[in-house]
N, C-alpha and C positions, 0 to 999 in steps of 0.2 A: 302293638298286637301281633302275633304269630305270626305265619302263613296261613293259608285258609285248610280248613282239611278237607280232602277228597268227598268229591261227590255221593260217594258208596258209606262211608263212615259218618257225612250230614244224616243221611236218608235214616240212619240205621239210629242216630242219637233222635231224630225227632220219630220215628216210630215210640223208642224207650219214653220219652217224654210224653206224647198220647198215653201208653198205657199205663205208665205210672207215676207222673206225674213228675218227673225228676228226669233229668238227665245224667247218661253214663259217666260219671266221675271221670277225667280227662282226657275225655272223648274229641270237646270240642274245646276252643278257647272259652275262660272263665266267663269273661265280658258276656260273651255270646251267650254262653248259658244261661250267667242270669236275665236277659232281655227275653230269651225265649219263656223263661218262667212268668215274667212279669206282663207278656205278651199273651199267654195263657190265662193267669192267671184274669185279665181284664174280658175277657171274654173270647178270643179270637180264635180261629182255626185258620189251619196254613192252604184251604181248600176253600173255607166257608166265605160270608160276605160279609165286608164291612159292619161296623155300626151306625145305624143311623145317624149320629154327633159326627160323625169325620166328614161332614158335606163342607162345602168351600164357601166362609165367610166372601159377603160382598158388600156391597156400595158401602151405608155409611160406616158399618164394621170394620171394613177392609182401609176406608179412610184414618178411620181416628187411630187404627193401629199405625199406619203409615204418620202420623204427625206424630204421635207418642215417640216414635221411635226414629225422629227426625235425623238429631245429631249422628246416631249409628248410620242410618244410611247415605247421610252427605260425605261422612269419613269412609265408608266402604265402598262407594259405588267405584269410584278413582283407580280403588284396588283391584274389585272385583273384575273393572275393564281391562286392565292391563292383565288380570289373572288369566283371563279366556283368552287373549292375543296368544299364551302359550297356548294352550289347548287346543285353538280352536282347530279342527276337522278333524278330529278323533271323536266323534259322536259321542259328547260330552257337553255337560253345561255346568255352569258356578251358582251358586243358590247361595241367599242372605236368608235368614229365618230369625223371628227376634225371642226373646227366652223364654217362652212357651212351643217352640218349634214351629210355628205359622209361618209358611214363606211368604215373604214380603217384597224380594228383587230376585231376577233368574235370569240369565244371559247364556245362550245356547247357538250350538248348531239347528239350522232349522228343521235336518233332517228327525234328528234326535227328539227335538222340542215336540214333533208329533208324538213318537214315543211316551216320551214323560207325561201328555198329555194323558195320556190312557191309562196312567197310574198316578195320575192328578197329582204332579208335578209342576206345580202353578202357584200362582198370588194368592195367597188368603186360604189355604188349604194347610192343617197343621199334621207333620208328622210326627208327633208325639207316639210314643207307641204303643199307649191303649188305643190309638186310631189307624197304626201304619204297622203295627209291630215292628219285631228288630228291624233297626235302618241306624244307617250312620249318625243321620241327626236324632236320632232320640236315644241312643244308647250315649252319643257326647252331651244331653242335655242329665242325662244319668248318673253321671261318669266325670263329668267336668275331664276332659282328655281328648286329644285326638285320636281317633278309631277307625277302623276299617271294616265294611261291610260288603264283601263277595260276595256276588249268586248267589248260590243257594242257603247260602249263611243268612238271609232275609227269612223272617219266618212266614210270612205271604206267599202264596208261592208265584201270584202275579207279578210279584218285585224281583226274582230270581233273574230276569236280564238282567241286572243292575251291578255295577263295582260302584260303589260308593265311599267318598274317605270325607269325614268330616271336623272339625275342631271348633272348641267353646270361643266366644270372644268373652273378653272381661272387661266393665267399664272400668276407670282408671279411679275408683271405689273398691275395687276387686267384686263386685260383685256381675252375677250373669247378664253378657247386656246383650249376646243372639249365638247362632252357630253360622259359622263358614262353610260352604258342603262344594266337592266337586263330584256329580255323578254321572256315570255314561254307563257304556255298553261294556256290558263283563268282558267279553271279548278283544276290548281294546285295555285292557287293566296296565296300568304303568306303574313301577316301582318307585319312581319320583313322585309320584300326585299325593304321597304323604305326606313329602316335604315340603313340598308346594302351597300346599293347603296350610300346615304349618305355621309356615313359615309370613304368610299371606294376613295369617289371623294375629300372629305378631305386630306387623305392621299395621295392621288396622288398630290395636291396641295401643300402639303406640302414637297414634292421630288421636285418639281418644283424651289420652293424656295430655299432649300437646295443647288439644282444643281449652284445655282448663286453664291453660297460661296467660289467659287474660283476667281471670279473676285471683288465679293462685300465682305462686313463687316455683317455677318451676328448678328443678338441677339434675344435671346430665353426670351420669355417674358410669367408670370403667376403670378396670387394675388397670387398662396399659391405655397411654395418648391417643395412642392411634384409632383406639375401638372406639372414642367420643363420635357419635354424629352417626354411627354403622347401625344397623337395627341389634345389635348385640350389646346397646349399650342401657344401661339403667335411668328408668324417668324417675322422681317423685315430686311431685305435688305437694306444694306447703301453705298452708295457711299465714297470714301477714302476723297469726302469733308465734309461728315456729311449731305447727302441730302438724305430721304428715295425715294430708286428708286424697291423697292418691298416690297411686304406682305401678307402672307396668311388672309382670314378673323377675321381669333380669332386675331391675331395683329393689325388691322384696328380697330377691337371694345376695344380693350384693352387702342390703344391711342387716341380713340375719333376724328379716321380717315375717309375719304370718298377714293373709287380705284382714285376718280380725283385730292386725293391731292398726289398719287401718281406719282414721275420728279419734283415735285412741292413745297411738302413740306420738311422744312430742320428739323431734330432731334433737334434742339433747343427750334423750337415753340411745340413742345410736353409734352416734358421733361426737369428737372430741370439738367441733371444731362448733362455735355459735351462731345464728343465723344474722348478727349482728357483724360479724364476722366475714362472713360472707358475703353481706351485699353492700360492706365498707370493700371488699376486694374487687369486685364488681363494679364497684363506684370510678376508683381507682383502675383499673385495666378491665375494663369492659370486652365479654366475650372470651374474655384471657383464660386457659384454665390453672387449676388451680391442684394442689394436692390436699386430700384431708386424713387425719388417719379415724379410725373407729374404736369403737369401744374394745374390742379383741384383739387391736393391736397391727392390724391390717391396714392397708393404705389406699386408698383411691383418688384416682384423680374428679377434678369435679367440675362443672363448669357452669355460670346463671345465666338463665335467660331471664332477659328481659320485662319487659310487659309489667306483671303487677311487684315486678321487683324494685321500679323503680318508686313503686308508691310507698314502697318498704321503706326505702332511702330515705324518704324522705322523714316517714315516725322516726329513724335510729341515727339520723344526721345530728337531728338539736342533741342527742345524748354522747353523740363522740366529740372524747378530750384530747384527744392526740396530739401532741406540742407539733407547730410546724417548725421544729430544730434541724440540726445536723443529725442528730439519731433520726426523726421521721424521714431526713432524704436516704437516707440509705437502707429504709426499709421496705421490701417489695413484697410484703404481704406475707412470711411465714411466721406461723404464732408463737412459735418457740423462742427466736430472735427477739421479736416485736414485746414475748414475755419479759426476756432480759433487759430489754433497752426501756420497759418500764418501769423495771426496782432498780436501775440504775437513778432514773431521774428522780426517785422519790429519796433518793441518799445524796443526791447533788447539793453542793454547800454546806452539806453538815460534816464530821466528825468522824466520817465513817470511812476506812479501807475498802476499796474494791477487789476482789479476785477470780480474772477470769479466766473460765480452766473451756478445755477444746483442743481438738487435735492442730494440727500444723496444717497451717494453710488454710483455715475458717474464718481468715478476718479481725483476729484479736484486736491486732494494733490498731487497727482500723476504727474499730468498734471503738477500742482506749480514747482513740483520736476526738473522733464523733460527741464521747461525753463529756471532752474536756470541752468541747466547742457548745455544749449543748448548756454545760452551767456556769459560773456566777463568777467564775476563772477564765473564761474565755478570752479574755481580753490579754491574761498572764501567760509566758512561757509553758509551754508542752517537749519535759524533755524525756527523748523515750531511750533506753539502753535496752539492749539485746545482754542479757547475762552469760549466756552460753558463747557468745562471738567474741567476749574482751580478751585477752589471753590471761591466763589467771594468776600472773607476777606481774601485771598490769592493771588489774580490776578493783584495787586500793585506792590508787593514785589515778585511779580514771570517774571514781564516785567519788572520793573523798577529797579530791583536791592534796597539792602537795605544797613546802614554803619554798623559795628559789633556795635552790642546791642540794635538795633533803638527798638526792641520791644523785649517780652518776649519771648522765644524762639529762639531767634535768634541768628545766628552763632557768634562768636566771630570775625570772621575775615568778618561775614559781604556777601555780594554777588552782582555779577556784574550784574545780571538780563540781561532775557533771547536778551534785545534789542540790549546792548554792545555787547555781542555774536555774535548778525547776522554783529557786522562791517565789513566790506570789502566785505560781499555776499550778502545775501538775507533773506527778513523777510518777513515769509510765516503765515500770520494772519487766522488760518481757522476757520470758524463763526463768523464775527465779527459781523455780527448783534445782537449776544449773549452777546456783551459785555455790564458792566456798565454801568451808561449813566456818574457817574464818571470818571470812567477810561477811557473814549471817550476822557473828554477836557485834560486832561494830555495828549494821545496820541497825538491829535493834534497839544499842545504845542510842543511833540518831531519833529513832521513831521515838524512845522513850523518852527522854532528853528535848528534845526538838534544838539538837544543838551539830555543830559537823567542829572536830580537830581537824586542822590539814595535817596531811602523812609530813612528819619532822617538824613537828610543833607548832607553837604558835598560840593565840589568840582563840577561843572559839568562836563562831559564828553562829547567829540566830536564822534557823530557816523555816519556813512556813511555805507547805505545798499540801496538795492534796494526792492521795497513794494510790495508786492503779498496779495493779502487779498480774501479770498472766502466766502461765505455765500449761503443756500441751500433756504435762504428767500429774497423775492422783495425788495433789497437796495432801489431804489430809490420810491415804494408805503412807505417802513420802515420810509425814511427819510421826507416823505408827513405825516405822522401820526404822528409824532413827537417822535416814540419809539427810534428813533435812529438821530444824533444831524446833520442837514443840511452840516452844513460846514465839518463836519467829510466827511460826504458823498463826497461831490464836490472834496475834498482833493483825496481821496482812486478812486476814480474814476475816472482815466486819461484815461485807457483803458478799458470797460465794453466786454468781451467775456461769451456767453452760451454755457457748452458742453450739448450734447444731452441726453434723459434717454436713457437707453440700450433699451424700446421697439420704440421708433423712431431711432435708428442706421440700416444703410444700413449695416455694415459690422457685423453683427450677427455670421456667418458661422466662419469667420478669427478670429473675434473673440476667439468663441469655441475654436479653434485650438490651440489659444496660450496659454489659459487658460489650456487645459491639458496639452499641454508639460511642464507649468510652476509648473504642482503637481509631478516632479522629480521621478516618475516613471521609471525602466529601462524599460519595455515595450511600445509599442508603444496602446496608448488607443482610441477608436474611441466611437461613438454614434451610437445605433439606427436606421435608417433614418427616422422611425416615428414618434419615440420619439422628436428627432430633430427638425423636422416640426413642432410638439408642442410646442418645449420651444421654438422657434424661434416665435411663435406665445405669448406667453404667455407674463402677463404685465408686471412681475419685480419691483415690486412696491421698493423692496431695491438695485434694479439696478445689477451693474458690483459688488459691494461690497456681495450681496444676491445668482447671479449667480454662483460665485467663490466658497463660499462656499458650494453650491447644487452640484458642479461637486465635491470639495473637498470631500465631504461626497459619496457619489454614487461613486469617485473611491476606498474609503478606503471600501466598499461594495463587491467590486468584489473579486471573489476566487482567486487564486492562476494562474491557467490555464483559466481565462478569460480575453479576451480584449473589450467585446463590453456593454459600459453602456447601460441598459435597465432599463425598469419599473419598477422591482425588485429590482433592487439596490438603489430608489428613496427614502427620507423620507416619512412618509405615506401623511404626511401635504400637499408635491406641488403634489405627486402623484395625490390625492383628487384634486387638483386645475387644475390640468392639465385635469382630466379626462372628464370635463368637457368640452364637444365638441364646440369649438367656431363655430359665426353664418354662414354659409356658403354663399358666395356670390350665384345667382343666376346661373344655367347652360347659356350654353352660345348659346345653344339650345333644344328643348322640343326633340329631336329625342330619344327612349328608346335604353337604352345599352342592348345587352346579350352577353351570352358569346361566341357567333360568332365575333361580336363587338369587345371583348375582342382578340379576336385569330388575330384580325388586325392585332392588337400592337406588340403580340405574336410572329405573321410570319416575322412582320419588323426586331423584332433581330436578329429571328435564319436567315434572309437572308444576313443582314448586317455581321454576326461571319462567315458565309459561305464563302461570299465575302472576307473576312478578313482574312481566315485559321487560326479562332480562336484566334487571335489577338485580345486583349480584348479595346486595345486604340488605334488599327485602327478601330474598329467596333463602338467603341462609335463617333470616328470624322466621320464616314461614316451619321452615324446616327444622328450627331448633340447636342451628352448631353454627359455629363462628364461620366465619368467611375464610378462612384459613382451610377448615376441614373441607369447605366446599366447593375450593381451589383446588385441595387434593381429591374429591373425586370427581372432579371435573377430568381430570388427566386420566385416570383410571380406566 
């Protein structure tokens, strides 16, 4: 809302308004207008008295509203007391009201509280504004917004001490569940006390949602790592069928939600990623987070909490088939991978060429490896060539085998070549787009034949393998250009699988993890967590093959008595790269932070470890975010 406008141009818009019933077209702010209409229009005058209905609910009235509205006040009182430790001796108080505008908690200066008394500023008295006119809470129960109410901007003209700033709360249904209000004395008016208030009634919504994670599926939703756990991060609320049945508003703008698709919309039509999915990852690295992308193509990180997730486990456990193979060990939950490595297994033993295409350094060979170990060859040779590494007046006599003396050089006794080798297992061709466009129609000969000439004659041989072939280039643009021979193509490509680069993989984090425990360290090595947030951001232009090494080097970095990879330990090269701050998405509203702001967040832990007795993983499940995030704002 605006600034407020001068006392001389109020006086002069609510004259206009008495005599004609309208006020001066942008005179005043819009808001204000219409409350002062709607303030008229219910019978009031800004001189006259009250109506008899605005008297202050009590005893058993004042009771059953106080139970009704149990949940809101057990999650707001926490808030509202740490909210007034800012305020307190600026002749001000915090007020709770539930979505009729009835106050129902107030917490004040006592000087003040005389004040409010006298404008019945109290328990059980509703400021709706057919009874209070314009005021903060009944224009936010109008408005669904936070607003501001100066002086004489109150159409009462008893209420004209007042600055008042108030905002909606939403239950984690999106529907209205009270308003947050801080009001004092005009004269002390602060430019923070909108953020504040704000910022306050966020957090309280976001207890709200929390509180349902004992009966629902909660997940914690943010573009960047770091925002997991911050009040800037996205709740939603899942039903044990995959239907979102709550959500704080930064969750709602995250999935490109309305509160009315709220009972309504199911987690599928959002997101790419299943709820089966989900709490198998969950299962799996508990608390971990995770990446998911969305239906627009956007990415968010995501993380589960607990509670009725684990009841989830349990319906979607008897339903997962996941082979415990070499492809299950080396997958850490991203679904694109995990897609591959499952039509890989369903071709396993049959008849079928593999080709797997990916940039350089994603793990091909790897993966190659994994499915030979994974099927019905396991037990037979795995032989892998690099095509692009043979030298290529070499790449004949290095597949094909040669007979002793075919050429200068060459062994007496001659060599079976690398194809004989792979009989009985598997021939793991890596770059074939690298190859000759000679050594293609030989190949082909073998595949179609199932037979190998050695290079200078000879006998032929019978070979039996199964074909793996990878290339980090477009097979099938290669084989449109003619740089690589069609029929090759159609042959080698029975089954076409893409693993993903390391910067589109959800499983970043699981990643990391395995990658240090696999540099054989007896200590246990961790990261960072801002470092972290960086390289999880960062492009990888050389992938899983580039990462490896970056952690490889930064842990041979560390002393003796360190565990935690940092900045210092980095080559200077990705340091430089990293330091470079990527673009920031847009805030997710214009409200200014300070460090009252900050002391929210602040107060939320030390209540949560309070509640806890120092329990550092009860206090994070109280709270909603791994032990990890709770560690970093523990340091904070």
């Amino acid at each position: 809302m605006p600034r407020s406008s001068s006392v001389s141009t109020l006086d002069q818009a609510r004259r206009h308004l008495l005599e004609h019933g309208q006020c001066l077209p942008g005179a005043i702010d819009e808001r204000i207008a219409r409350s002062w209409r709607r303030s008229l229009d219910a019978g009031l005058l800004p001189a006259g008295p009250l109506p008899d209905t605005a008297a202050q609910a009590g005893g058993d009235a004042l009771r059953h509203m106080l139970a009704r509205n149990h949940e809101l006040l057990a999650n707001s009182r926490p808030v509202m007391e740490h909210l007034f430790e800012q305020i307190r001796h600026t002749n001000s108080m915090v007020i709770l009201a539930d979505e009729h505008g009835s106050l129902m908690h107030t917490l004040g200066d006592a000087d003040f509280l005389c004040k409010a008394e006298s404008v019945a500023l109290s328990s059980g008295v509703s400021w709706h504004e057919q009874y209070r006119g314009t005021n903060a809470i009944g224009i936010a129960l109008a408005e669904l917004d936070v607003v501001e109410v100066h002086g004489a901007e109150h159409f009462l003209e008893h209420n004209g001490f007042l600055s008042c700033v108030a905002a909606p709360i939403l239950s984690s249904s999106g529907t209205l569940a009270g308003i947050l209000d801080i009001s004092g004395d005009q004269r002390n008016r602060h430019p923070h006390t909108r953020g504040l208030v704000g910022m306050a009634a966020r957090m309280i919504e976001n207890r709200l949602v929390l509180a349902s994670g004992q009966r629902n599926i909660l997940l914690h939703l943010h573009p960047q790592l770091e925002g997991l756990g911050t009040l800037a991060e996205g709740i939603i609320a899942l039903s044990l069928e995959g239907g979102i049945v709550g959500a704080n508003r930064a969750g709602l703008v995250m999935l490109g939600l309305a509160t009315a698709d709220l009972g309504i919309a199911p987690l599928a039509g959002a997101i790419e990623t299943t709820l089966e999915q989900l709490i198998a990852h969950d299962r799996r690295f508990p608390g971990q987070a995770m990446q998911m992308g969305l239906r627009d193509g956007t990415r968010l990180f995501v993380q589960v909490h607990a509670g009725a997730a684990r009841t989830a486990e349990r319906l979607f456990v008897g339903r997962q088939t996941a082979a415990d193979d070499a492809l299950a060990k080396l997958d850490t939950g991203d679904l694109r991978w995990r897609g591959a490595a499952d039509r890989v297994r369903r071709v396993s033993g049959k008849p079928v060429p593999v080709l797997i295409q990916g940039e350089s350094g994603v793990g091909k060979e790897l993966f190659a490896r994994a499915a030979h170990d994974s099927g019905p060859r396991r037990d037979g040779p795995f032989v892998a060539i690099n095509c692009a590494a043979v030298p290529e007046n070499l790449i004949e006599s290095e597949l094909f085998g040669y007979a002793g003396g075919a050429y200068t050089g060459a062994r007496r006794e001659g060599s079976p070549g690398r194809l004989r080798e792979a009989d009985g297992g598997t021939l793991f061709l890596d770059e074939i787009g690298d190859m000759p466009l000679a050594m293609q129609a030989r190949l082909l000969r073998v595949l179609q034949e199932r037979q190998i000439v050695p290079l200078g004659g000879g006998r032929p041989f019978d070979v039996d393998f199964a074909l793996v072939c990878a290339s980090h280039r477009n097979m099938r643009l290669a084989a449109g250009q003619g740089s690589f021979r069609s029929d090759l193509y159609y042959r080698i490509n029975g089954l076409t699988v893409n693993l993903p680069a390391l910067r589109e993989r959800s499983d970043f984090l699981a990643l990391t993890e395995r990658l240090l425990a696999s540099l054989g360290q007896e200590r246990e090595i961790r990261i960072a967590p801002e470092l972290l947030a960086r390289l999880c951001r960062h492009g990888w232009p050389g992938n899983l093959r580039q990462y490896a090494n970056a952690l490889r080097t930064a842990s041979a970095m560390l002393d003796p008595h360190e565990h935690c990879i940092d900045w210092q330990h980095l080559p200077d090269d990705l340091a430089e790269e990293l330091a470079v701050r990527p673009r920031q998405a847009p805030p997710l509203a214009p409200e200014r932070i300070t460090e009252n702001l900050k002391e929210l967040s602040r107060f939320a832990v030390r209540q949560a470890l309070e509640a806890s007795r120092g329990n550092i993983s009860e206090a994070a499940r109280r709270l909603g975010i791994s032990r990890q995030t709770l560690y970093r704002k523990l340091k904070d």
